[in-house]
mmCIF file of the N, C-alpha and C atoms, coordinates in Angstrom:
data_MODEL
# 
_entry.id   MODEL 
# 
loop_
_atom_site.group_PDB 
_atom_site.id 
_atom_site.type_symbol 
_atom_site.label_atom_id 
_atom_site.label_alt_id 
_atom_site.label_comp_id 
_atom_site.label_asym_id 
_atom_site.label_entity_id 
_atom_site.label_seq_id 
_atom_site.pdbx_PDB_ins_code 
_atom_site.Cartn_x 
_atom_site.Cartn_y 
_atom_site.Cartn_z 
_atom_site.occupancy 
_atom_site.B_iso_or_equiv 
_atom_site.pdbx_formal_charge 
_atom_site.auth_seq_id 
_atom_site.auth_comp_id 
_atom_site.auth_asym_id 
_atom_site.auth_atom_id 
_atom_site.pdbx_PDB_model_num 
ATOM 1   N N  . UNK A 1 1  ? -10.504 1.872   8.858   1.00 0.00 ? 1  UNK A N  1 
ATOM 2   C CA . UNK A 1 1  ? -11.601 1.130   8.280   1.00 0.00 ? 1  UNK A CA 1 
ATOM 3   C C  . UNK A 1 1  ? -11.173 -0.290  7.897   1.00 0.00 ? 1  UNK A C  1 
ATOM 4   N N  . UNK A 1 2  ? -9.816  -0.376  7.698   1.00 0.00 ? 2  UNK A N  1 
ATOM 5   C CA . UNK A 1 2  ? -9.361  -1.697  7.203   1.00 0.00 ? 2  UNK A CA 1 
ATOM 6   C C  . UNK A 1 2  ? -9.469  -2.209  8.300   1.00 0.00 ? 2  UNK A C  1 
ATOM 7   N N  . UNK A 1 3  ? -8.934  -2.128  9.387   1.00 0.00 ? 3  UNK A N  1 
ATOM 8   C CA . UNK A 1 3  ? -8.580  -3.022  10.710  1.00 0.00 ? 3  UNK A CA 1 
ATOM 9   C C  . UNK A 1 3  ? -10.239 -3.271  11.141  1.00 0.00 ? 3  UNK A C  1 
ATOM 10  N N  . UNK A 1 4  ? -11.195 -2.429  10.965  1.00 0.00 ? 4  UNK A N  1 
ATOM 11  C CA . UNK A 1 4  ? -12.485 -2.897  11.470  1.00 0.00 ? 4  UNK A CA 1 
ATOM 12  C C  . UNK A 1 4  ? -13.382 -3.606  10.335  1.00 0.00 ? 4  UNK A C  1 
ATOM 13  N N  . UNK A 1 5  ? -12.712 -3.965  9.134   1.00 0.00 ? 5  UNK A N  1 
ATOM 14  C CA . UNK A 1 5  ? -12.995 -4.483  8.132   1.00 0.00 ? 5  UNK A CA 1 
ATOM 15  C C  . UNK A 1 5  ? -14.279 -4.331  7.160   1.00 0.00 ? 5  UNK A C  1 
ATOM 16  N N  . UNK A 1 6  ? -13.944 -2.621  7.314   1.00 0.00 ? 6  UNK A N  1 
ATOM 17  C CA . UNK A 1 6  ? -14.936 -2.078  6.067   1.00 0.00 ? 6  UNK A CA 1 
ATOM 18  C C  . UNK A 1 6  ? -14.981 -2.403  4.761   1.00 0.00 ? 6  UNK A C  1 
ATOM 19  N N  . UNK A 1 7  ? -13.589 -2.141  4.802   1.00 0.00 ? 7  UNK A N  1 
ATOM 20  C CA . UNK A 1 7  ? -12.710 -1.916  3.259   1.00 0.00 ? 7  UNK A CA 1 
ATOM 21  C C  . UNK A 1 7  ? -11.774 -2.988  3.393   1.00 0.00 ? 7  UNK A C  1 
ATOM 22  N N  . UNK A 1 8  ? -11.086 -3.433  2.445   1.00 0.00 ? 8  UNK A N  1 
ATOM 23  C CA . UNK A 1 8  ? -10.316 -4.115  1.718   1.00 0.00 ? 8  UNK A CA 1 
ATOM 24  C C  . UNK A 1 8  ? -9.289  -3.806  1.336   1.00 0.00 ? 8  UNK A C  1 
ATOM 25  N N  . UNK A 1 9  ? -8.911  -2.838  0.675   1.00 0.00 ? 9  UNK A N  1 
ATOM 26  C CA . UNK A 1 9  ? -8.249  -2.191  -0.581  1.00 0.00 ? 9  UNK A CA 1 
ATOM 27  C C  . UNK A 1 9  ? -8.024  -0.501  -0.757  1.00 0.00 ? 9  UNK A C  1 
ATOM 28  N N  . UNK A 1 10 ? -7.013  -0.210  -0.569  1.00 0.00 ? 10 UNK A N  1 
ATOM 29  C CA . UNK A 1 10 ? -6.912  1.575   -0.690  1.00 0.00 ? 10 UNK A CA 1 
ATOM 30  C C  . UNK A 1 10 ? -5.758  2.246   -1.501  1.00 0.00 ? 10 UNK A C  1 
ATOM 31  N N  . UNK A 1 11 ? -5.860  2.521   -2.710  1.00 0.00 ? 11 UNK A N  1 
ATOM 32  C CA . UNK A 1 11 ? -5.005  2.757   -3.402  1.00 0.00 ? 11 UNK A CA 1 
ATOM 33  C C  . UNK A 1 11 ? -4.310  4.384   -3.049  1.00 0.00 ? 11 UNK A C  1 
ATOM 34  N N  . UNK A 1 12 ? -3.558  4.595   -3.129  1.00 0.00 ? 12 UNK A N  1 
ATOM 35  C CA . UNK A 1 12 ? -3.045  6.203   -3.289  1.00 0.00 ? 12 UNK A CA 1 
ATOM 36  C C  . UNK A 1 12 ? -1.744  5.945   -4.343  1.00 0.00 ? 12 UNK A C  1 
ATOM 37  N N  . UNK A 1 13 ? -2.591  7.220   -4.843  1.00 0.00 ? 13 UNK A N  1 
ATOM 38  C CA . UNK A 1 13 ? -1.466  7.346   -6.229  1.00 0.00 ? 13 UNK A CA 1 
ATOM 39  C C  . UNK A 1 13 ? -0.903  8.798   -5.922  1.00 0.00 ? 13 UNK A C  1 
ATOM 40  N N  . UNK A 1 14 ? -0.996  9.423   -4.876  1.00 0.00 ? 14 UNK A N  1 
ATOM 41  C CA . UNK A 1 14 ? -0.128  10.646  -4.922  1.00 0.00 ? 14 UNK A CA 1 
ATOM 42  C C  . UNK A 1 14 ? 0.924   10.409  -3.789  1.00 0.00 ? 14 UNK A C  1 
ATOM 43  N N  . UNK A 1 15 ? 1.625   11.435  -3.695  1.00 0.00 ? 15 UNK A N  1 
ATOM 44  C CA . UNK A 1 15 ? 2.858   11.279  -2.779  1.00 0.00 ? 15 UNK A CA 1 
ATOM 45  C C  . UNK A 1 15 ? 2.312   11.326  -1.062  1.00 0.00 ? 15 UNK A C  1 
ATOM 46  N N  . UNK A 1 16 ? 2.757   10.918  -0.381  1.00 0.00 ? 16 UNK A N  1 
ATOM 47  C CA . UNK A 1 16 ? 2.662   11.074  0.975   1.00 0.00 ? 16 UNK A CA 1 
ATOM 48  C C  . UNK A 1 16 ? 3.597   10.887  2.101   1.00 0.00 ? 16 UNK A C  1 
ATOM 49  N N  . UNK A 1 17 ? 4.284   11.550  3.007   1.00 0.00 ? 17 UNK A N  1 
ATOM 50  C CA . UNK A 1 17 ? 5.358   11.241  3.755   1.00 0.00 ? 17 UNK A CA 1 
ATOM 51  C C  . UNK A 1 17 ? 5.492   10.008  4.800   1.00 0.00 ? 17 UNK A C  1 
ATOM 52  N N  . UNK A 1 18 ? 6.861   9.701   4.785   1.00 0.00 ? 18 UNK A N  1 
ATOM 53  C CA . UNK A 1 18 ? 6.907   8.603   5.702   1.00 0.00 ? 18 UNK A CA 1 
ATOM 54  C C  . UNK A 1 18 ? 6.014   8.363   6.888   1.00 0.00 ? 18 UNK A C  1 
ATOM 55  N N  . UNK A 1 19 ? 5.809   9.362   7.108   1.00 0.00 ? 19 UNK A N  1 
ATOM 56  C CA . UNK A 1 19 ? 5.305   9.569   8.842   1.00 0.00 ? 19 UNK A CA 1 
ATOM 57  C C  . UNK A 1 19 ? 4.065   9.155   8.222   1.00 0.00 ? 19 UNK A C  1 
ATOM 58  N N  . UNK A 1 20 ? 3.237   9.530   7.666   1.00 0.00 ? 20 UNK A N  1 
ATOM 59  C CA . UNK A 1 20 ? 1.762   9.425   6.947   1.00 0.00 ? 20 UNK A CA 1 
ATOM 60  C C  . UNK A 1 20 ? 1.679   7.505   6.946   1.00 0.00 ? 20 UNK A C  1 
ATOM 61  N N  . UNK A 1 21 ? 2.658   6.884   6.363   1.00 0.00 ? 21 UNK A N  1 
ATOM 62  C CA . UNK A 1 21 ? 2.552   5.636   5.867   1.00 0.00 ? 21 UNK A CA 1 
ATOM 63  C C  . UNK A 1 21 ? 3.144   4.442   7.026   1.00 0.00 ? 21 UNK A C  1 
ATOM 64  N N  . UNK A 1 22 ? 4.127   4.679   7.854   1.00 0.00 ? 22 UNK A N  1 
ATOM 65  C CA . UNK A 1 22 ? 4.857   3.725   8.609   1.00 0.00 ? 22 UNK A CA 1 
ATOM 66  C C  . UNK A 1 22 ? 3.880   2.858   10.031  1.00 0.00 ? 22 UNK A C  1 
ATOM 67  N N  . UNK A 1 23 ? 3.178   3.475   10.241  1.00 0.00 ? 23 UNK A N  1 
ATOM 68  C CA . UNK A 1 23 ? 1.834   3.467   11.620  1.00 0.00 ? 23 UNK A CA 1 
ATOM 69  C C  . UNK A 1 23 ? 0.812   2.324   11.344  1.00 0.00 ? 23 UNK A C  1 
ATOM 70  N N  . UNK A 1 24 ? 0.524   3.153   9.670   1.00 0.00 ? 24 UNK A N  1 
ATOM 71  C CA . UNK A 1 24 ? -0.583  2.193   9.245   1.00 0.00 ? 24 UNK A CA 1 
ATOM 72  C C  . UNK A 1 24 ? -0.172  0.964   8.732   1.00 0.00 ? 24 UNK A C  1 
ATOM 73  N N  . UNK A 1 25 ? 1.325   0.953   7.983   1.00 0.00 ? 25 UNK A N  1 
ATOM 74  C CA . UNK A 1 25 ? 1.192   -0.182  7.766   1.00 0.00 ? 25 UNK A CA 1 
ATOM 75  C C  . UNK A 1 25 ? 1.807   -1.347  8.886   1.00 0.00 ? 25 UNK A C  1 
ATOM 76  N N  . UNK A 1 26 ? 2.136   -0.844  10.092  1.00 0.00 ? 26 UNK A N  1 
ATOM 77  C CA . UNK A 1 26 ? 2.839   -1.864  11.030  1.00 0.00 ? 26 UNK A CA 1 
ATOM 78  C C  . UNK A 1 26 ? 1.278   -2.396  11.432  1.00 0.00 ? 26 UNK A C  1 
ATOM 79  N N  . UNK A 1 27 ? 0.242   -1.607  11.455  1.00 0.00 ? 27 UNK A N  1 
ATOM 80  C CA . UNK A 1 27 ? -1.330  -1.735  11.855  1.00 0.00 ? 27 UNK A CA 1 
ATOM 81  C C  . UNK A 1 27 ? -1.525  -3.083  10.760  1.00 0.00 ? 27 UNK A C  1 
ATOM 82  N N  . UNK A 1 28 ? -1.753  -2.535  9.640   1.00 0.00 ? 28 UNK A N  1 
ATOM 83  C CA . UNK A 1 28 ? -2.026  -3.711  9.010   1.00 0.00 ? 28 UNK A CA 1 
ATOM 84  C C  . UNK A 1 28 ? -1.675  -4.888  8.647   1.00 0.00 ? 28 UNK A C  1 
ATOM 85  N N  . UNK A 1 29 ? -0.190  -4.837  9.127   1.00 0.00 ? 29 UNK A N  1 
ATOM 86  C CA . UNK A 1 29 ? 0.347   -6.275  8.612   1.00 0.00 ? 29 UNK A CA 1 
ATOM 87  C C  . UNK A 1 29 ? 0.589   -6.954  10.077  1.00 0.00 ? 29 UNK A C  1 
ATOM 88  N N  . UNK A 1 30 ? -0.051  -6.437  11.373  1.00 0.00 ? 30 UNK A N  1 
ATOM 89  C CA . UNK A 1 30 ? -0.367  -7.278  12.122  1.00 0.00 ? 30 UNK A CA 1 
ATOM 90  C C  . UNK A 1 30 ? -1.799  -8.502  12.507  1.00 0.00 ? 30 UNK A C  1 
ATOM 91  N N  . UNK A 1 31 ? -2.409  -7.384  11.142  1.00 0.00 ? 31 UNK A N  1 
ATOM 92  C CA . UNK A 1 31 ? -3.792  -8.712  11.068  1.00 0.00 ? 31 UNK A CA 1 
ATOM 93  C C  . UNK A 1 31 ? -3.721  -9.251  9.588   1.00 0.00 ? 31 UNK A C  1 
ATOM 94  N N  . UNK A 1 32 ? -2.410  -9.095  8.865   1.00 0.00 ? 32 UNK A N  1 
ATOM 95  C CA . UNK A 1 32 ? -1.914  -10.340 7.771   1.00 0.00 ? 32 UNK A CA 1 
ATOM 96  C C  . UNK A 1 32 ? -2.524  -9.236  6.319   1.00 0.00 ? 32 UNK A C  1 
ATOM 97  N N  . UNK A 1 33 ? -2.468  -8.059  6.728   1.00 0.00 ? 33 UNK A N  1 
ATOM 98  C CA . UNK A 1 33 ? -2.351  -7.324  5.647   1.00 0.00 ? 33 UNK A CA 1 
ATOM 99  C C  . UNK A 1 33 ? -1.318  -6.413  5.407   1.00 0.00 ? 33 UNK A C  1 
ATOM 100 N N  . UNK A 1 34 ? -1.025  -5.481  4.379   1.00 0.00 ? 34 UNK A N  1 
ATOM 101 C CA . UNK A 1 34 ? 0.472   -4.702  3.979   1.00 0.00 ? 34 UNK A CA 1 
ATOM 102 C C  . UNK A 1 34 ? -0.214  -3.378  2.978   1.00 0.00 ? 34 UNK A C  1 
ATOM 103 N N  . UNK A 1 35 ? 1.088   -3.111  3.194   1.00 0.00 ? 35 UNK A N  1 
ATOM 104 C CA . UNK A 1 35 ? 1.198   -1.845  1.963   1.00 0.00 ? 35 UNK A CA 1 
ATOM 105 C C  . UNK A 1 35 ? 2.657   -1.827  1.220   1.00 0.00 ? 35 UNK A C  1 
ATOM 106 N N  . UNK A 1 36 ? 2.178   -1.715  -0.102  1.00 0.00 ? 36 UNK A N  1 
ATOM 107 C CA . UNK A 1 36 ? 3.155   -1.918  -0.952  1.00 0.00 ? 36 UNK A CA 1 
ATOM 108 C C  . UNK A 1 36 ? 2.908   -1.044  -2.206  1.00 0.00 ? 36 UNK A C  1 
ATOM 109 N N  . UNK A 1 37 ? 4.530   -0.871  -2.790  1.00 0.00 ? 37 UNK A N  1 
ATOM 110 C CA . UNK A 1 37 ? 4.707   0.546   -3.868  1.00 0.00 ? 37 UNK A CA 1 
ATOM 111 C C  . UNK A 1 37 ? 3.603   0.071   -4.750  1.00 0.00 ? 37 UNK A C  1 
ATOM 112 N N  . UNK A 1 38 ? 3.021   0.915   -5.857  1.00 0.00 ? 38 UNK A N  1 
ATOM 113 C CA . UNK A 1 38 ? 2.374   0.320   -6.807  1.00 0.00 ? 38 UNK A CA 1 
ATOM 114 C C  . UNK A 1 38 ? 2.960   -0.801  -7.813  1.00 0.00 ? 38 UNK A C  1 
ATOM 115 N N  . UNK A 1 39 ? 4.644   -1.081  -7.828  1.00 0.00 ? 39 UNK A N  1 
ATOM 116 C CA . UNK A 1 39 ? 5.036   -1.848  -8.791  1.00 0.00 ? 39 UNK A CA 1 
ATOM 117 C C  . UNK A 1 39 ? 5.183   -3.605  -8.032  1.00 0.00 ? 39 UNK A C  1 
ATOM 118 N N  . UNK A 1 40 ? 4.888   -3.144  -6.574  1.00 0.00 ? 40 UNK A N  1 
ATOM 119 C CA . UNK A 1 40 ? 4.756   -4.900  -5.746  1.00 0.00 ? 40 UNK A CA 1 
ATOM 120 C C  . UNK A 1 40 ? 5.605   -4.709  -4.897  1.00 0.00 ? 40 UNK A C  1 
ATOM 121 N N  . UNK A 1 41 ? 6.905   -3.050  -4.540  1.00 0.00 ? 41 UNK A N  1 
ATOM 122 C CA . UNK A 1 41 ? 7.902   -3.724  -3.707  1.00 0.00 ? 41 UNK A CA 1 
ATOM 123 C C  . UNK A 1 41 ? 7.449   -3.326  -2.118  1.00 0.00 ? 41 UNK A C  1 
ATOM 124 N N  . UNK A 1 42 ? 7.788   -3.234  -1.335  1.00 0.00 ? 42 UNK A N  1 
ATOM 125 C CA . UNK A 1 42 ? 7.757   -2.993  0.100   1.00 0.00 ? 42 UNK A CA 1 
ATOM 126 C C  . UNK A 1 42 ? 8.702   -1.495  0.300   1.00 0.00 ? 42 UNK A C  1 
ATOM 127 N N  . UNK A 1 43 ? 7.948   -0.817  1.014   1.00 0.00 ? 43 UNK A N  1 
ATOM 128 C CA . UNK A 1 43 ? 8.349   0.684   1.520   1.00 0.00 ? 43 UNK A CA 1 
ATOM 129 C C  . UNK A 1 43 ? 9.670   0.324   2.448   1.00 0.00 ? 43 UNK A C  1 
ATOM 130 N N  . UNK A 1 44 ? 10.490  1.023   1.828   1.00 0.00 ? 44 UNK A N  1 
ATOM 131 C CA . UNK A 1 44 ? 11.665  1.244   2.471   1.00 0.00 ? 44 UNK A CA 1 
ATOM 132 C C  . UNK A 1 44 ? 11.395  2.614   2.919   1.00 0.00 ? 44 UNK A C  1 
ATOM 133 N N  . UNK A 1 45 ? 11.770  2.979   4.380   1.00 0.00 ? 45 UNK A N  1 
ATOM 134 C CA . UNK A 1 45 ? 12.045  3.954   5.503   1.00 0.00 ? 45 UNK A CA 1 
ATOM 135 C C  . UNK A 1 45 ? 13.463  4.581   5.544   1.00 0.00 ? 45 UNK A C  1 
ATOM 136 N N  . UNK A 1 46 ? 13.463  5.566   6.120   1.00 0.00 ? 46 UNK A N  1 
ATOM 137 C CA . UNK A 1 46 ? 14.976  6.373   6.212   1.00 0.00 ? 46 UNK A CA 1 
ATOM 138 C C  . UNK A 1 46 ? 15.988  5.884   5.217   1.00 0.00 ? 46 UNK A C  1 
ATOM 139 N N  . UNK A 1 47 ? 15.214  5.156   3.883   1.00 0.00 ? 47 UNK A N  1 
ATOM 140 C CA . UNK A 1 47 ? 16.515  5.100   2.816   1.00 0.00 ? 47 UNK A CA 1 
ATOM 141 C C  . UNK A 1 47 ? 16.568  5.703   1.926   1.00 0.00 ? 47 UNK A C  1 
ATOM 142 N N  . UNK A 1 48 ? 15.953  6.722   1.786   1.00 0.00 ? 48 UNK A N  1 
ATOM 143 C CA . UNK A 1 48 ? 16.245  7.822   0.574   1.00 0.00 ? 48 UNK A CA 1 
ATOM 144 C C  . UNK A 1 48 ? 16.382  9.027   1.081   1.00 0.00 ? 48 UNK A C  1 
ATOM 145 N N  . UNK A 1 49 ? 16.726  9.681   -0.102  1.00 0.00 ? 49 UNK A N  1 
ATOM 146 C CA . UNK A 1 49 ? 17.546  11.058  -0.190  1.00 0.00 ? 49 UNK A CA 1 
ATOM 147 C C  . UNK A 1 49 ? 15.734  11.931  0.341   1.00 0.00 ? 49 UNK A C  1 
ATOM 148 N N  . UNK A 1 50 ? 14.557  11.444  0.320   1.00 0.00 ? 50 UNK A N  1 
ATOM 149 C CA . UNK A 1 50 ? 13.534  12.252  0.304   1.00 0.00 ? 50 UNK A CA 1 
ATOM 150 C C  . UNK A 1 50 ? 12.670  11.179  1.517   1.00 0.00 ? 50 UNK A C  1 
ATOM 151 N N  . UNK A 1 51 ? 11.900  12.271  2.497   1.00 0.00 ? 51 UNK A N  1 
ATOM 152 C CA . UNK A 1 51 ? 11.004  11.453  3.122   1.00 0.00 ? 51 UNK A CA 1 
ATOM 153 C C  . UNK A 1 51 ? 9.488   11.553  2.568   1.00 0.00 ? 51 UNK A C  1 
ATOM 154 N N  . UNK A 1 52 ? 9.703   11.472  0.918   1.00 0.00 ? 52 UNK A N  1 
ATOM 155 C CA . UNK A 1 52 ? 8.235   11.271  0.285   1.00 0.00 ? 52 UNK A CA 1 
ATOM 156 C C  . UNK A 1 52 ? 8.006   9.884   -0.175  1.00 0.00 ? 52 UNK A C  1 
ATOM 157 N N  . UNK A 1 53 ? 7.086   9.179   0.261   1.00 0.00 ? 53 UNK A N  1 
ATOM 158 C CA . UNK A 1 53 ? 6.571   8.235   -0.700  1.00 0.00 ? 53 UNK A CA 1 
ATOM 159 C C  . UNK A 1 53 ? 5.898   8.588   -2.200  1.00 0.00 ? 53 UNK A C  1 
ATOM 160 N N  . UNK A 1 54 ? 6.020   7.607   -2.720  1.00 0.00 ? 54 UNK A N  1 
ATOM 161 C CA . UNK A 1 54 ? 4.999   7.667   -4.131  1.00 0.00 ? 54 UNK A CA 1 
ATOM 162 C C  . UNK A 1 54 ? 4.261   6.642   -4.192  1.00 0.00 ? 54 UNK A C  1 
ATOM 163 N N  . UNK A 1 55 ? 2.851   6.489   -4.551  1.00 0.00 ? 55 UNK A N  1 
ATOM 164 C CA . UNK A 1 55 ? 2.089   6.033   -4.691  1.00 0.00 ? 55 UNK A CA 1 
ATOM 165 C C  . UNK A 1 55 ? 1.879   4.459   -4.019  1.00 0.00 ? 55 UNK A C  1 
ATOM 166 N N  . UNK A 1 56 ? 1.196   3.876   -3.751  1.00 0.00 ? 56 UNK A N  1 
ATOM 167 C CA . UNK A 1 56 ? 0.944   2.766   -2.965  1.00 0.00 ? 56 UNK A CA 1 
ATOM 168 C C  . UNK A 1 56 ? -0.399  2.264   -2.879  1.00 0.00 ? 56 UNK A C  1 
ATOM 169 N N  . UNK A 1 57 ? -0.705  0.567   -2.669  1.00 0.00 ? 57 UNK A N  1 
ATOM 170 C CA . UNK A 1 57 ? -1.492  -0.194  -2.132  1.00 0.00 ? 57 UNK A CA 1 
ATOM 171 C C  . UNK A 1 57 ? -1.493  -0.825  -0.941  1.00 0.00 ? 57 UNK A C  1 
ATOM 172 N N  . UNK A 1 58 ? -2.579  -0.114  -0.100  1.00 0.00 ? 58 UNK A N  1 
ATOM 173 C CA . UNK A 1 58 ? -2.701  -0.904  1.483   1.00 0.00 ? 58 UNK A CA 1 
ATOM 174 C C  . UNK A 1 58 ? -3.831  -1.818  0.953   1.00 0.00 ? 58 UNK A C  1 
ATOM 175 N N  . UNK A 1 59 ? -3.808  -3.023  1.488   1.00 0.00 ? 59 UNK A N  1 
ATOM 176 C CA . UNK A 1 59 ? -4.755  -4.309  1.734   1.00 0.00 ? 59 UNK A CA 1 
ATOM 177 C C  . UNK A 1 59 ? -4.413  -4.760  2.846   1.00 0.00 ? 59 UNK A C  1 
ATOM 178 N N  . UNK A 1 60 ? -5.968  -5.513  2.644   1.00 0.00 ? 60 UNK A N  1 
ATOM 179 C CA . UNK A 1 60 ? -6.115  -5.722  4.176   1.00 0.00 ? 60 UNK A CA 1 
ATOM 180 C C  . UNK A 1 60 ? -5.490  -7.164  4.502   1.00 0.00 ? 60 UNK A C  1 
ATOM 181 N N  . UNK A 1 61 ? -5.999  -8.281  3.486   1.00 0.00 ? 61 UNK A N  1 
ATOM 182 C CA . UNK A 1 61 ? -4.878  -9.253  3.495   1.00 0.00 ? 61 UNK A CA 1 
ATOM 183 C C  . UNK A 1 61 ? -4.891  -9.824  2.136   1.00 0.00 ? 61 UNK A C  1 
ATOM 184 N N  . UNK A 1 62 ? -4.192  -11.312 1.757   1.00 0.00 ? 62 UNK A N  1 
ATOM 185 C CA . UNK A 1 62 ? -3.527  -11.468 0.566   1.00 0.00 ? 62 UNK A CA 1 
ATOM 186 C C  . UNK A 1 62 ? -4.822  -11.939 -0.282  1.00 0.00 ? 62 UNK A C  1 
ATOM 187 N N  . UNK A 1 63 ? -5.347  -11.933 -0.293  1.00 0.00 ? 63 UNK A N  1 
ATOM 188 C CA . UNK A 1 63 ? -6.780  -12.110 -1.512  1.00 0.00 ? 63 UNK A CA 1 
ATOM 189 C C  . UNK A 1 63 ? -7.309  -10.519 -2.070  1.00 0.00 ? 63 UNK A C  1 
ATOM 190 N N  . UNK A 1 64 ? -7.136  -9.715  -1.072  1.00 0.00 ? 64 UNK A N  1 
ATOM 191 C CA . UNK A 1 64 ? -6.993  -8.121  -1.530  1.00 0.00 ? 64 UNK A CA 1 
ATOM 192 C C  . UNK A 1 64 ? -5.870  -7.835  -2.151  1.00 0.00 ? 64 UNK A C  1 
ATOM 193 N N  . UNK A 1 65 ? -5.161  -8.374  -1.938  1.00 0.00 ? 65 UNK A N  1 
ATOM 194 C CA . UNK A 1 65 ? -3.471  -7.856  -2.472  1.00 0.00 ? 65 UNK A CA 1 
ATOM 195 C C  . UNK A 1 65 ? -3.631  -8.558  -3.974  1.00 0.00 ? 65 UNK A C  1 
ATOM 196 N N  . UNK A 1 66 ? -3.979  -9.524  -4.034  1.00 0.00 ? 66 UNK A N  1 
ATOM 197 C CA . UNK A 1 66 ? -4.427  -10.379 -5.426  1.00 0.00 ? 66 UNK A CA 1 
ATOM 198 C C  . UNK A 1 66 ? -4.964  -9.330  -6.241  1.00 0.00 ? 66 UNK A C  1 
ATOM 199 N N  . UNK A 1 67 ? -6.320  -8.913  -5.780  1.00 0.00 ? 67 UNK A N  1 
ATOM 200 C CA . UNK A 1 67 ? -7.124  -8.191  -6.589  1.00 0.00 ? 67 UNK A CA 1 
ATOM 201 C C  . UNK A 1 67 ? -6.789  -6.965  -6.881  1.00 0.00 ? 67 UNK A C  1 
ATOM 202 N N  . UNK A 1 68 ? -6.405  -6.491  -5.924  1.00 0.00 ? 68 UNK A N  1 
ATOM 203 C CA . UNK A 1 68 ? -5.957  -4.864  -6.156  1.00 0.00 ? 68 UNK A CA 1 
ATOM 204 C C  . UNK A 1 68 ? -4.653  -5.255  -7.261  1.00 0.00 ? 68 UNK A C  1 
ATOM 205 N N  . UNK A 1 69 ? -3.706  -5.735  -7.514  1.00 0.00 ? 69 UNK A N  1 
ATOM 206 C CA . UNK A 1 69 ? -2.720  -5.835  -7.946  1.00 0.00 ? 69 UNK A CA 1 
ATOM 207 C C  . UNK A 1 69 ? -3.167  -6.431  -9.477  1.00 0.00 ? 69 UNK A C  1 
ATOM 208 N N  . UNK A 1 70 ? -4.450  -7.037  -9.951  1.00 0.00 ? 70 UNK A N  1 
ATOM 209 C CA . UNK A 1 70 ? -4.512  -7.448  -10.789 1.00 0.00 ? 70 UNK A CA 1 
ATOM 210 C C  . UNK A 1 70 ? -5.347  -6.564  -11.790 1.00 0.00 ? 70 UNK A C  1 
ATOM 211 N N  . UNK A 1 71 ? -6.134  -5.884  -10.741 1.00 0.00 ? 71 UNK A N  1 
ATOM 212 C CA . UNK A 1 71 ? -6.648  -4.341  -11.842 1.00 0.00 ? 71 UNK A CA 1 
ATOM 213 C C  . UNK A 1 71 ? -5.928  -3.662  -11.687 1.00 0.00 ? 71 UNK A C  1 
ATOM 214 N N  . UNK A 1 72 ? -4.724  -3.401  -11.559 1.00 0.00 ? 72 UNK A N  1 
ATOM 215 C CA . UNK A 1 72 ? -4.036  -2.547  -11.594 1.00 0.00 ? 72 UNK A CA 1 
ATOM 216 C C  . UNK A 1 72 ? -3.394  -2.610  -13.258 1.00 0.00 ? 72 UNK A C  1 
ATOM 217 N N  . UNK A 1 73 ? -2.789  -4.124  -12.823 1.00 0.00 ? 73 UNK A N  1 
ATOM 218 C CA . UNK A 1 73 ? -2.475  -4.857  -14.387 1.00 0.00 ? 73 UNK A CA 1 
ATOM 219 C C  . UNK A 1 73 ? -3.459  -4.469  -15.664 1.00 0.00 ? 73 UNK A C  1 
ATOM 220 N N  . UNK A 1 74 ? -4.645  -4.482  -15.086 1.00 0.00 ? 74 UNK A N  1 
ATOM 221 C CA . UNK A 1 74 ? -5.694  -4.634  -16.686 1.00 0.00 ? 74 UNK A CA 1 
ATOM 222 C C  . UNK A 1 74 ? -5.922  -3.032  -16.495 1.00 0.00 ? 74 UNK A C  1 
ATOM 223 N N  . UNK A 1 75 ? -5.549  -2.457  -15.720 1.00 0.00 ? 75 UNK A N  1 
ATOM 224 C CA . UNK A 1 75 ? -6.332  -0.596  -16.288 1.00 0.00 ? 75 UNK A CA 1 
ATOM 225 C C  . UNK A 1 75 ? -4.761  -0.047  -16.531 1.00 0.00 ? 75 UNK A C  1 
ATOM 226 N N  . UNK A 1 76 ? -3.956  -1.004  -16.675 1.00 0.00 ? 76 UNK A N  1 
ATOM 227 C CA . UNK A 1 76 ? -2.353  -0.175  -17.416 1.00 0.00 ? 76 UNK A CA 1 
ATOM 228 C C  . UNK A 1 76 ? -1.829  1.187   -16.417 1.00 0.00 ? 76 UNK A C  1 
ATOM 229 N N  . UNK A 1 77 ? -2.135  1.265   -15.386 1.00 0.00 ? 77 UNK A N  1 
ATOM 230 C CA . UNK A 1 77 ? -1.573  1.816   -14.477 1.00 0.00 ? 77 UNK A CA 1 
ATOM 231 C C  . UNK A 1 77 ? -0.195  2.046   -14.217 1.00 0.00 ? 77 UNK A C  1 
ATOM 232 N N  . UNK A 1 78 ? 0.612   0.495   -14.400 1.00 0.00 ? 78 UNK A N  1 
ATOM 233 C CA . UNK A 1 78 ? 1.434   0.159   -14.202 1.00 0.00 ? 78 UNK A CA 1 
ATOM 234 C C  . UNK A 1 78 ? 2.524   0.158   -15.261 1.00 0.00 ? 78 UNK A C  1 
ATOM 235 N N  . UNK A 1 79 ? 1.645   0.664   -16.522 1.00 0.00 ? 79 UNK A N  1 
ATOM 236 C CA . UNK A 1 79 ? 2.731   0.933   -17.701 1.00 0.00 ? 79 UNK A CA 1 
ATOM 237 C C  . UNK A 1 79 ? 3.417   1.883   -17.890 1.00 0.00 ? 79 UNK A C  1 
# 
C-alpha cells in the first residue's frame, strides 16, 4: 500500500522476523522511504544472536518519517 501510495506510515510494535522485514524495506527505500527501530536506528540483519525484530516504523518517505517519529515522542511510547 505504501509503494502505491495509500498509506504513509505503519507502525508495528510487536516482534517480527527478519525475513518478514528485509523485502519490504529494500521496496521502500527505493522510492526514498525506510524502516526504522522505534528508537530512530536502522535494522541490522544477520547481527544478532536472534532472527526477531522488535518493533518498528516503515514510511514511505522523510515527511512521514518526521511525523510518525514525532507522535511517537508526544504519546511517550518511547519512554
Amino acid at each position: 500500500m505504501m509503494l502505491e501510495g495509500e498509506i504513509d506510515i505503519y507502525p508495528r510494535f510487536h516482534p517480527t522476523s527478519e525475513w518478514d522485514t528485509s523485502s519490504g524495506q529494500g521496496l521502500l527505500e527505493s522510492i526514498g522511504g525506510g524502516l526504522l527501530t522505534l528508537k530512530g536506528k536502522p535494522f541490522e540483519y544477520n547481527q544478532r544472536d536472534t532472527v526477531l525484530n522488535g518493533g518498528f516504523i516503515a514510511f514511505r518517505d522523510q515527511e512521514s518519517k518526521k511525523i510518525a517519529f514525532e507522535a511517537l515522542a508526544q504519546s511517550g511510547v518511547l519512554d
